[in-house]
C-alpha positions in Angstrom: -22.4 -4.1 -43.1 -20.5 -1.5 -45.1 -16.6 -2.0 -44.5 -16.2 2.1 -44.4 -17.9 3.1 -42.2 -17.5 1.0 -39.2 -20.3 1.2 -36.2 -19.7 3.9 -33.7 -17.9 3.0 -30.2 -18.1 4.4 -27.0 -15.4 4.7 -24.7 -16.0 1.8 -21.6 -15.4 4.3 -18.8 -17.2 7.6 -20.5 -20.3 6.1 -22.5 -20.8 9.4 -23.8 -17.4 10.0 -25.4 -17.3 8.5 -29.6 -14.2 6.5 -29.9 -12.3 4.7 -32.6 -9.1 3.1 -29.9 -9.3 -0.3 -28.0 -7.2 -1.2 -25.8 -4.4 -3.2 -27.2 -4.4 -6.3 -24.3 -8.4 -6.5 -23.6 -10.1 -5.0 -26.2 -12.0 -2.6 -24.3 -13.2 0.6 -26.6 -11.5 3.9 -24.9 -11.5 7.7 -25.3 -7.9 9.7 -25.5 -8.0 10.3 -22.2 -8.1 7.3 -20.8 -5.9 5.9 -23.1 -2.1 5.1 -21.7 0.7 5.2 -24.3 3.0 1.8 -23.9 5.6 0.8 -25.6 3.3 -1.6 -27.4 0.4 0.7 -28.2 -2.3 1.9 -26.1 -4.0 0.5 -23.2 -6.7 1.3 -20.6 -6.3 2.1 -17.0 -7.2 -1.4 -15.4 -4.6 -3.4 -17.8 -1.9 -0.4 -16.8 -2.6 -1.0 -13.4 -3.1 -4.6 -13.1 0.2 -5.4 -15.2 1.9 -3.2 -12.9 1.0 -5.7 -9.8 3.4 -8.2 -11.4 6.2 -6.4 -11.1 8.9 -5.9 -7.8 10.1 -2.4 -8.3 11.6 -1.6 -4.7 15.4 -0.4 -5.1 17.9 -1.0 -2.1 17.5 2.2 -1.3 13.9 1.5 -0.5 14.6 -0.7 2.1 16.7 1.6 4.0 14.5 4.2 4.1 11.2 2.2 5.3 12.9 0.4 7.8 13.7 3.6 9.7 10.7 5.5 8.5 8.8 2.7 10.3 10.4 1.9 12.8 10.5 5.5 14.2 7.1 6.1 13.8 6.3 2.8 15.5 8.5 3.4 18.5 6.3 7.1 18.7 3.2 5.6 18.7 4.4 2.6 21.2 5.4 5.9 23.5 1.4 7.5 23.0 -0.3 4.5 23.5 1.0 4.4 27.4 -0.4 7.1 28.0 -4.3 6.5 26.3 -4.6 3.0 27.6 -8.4 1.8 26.2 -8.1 4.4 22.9 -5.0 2.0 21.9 -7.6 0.0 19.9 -8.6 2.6 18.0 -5.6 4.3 17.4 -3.2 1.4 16.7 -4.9 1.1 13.1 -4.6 4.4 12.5 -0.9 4.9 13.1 -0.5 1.8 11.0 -2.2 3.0 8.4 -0.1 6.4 8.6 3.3 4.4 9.2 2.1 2.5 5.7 1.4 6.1 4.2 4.7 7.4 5.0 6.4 4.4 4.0 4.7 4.1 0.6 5.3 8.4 0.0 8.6 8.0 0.9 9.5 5.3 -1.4 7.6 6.5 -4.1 4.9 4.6 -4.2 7.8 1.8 -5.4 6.5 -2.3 -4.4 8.1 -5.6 -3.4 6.9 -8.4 -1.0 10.5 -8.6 0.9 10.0 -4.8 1.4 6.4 -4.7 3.3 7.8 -7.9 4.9 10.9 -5.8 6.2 8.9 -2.7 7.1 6.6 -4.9 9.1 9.0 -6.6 10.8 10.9 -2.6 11.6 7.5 -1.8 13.0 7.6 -4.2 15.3 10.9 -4.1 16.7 10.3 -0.7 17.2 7.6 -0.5 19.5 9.2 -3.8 21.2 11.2 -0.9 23.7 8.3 0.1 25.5 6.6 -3.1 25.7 10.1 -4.4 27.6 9.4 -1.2 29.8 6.2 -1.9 31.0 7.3 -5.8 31.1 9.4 -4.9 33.7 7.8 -2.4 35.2 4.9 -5.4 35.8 2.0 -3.2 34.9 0.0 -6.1 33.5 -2.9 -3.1 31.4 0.2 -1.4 30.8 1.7 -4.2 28.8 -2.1 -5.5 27.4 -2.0 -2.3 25.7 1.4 -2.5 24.5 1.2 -5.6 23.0 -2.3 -4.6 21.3 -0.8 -1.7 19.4 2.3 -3.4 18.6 -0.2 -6.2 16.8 -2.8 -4.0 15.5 0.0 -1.5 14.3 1.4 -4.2 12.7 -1.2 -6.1 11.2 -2.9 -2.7 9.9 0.5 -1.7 8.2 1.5 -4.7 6.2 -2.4 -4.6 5.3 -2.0 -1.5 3.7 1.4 -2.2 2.2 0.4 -5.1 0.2 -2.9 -4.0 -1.0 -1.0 -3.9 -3.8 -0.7 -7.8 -4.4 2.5 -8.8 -6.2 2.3 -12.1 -8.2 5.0 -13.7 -9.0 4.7 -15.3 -12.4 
């Protein structure tokens, strides 16, 4: 094999695209435009992204901010659902899916375990007001309904928080 002129690579995620750069942590062959600049040379998109999953990144401020983000949005939603009764089950996911949405826009996209875990937990405290009203009230669909947003809603926003699994090393 001659030593100048080395055989040609292709970049992994464009096989059409010559390359001569590797990723620096697997080795992978990739084109400048899927190349991410470090601090410790280049790497491709799925080391970038799967090194980022280590990391907590949530500020204080973070905290603040989903907590009343969600738990707004959850009492809302708690308010709608006694009024559609049956649809509950189908739109409890989706408000905890757009609770999760807000959350993660308004944070920035920023991650920690505590932080879904305290987002959660503002979800459900703020849909717990109507659930006590229709306790009391003693409408016994009333409250089935309740209580199956407030776990659906729940369940579906913590889901979508930590798709984004943090390891802890």
């Amino acid at each position: 094999m001659n030593q100048d002129n080395p055989p040609e690579m292709f970049c992994f995620y464009h096989p059409d695209r010559p390359t001569l750069l590797r990723c620096n942590r697997c080795n992978k062959p990739i084109c400048t435009s899927c190349a991410i600049k470090t601090p410790t040379g280049y790497r491709c998109k799925d080391c970038v992204r799967s090194h980022q999953k280590v990391y907590d990144t949530a500020v204080w401020s973070d905290y603040l901010v989903g907590i009343i983000i969600a738990g707004v949005l959850a009492a809302i939603g708690s308010y709608i659902v006694t009024r559609i009764g049956f649809f509950t089950l189908l739109l409890a996911p989706a408000f905890g899916t757009l609770i999760a949405e807000a959350v993660r826009r308004a944070v920035h996209r920023r991650r920690s375990k505590q932080l879904f875990i305290w987002i959660t937990v503002a979800a459900v405290v703020g849909s717990l007001p109507m659930l006590l009203v229709m306790i009391f009230n003693l409408s016994l669909f009333s409250i089935i309904w309740q209580g199956a947003y407030t776990f659906l809603m729940a369940s579906t926003l913590y889901y979508r928080l930590s798709g984004i699994q943090i390891k802890r090393p």
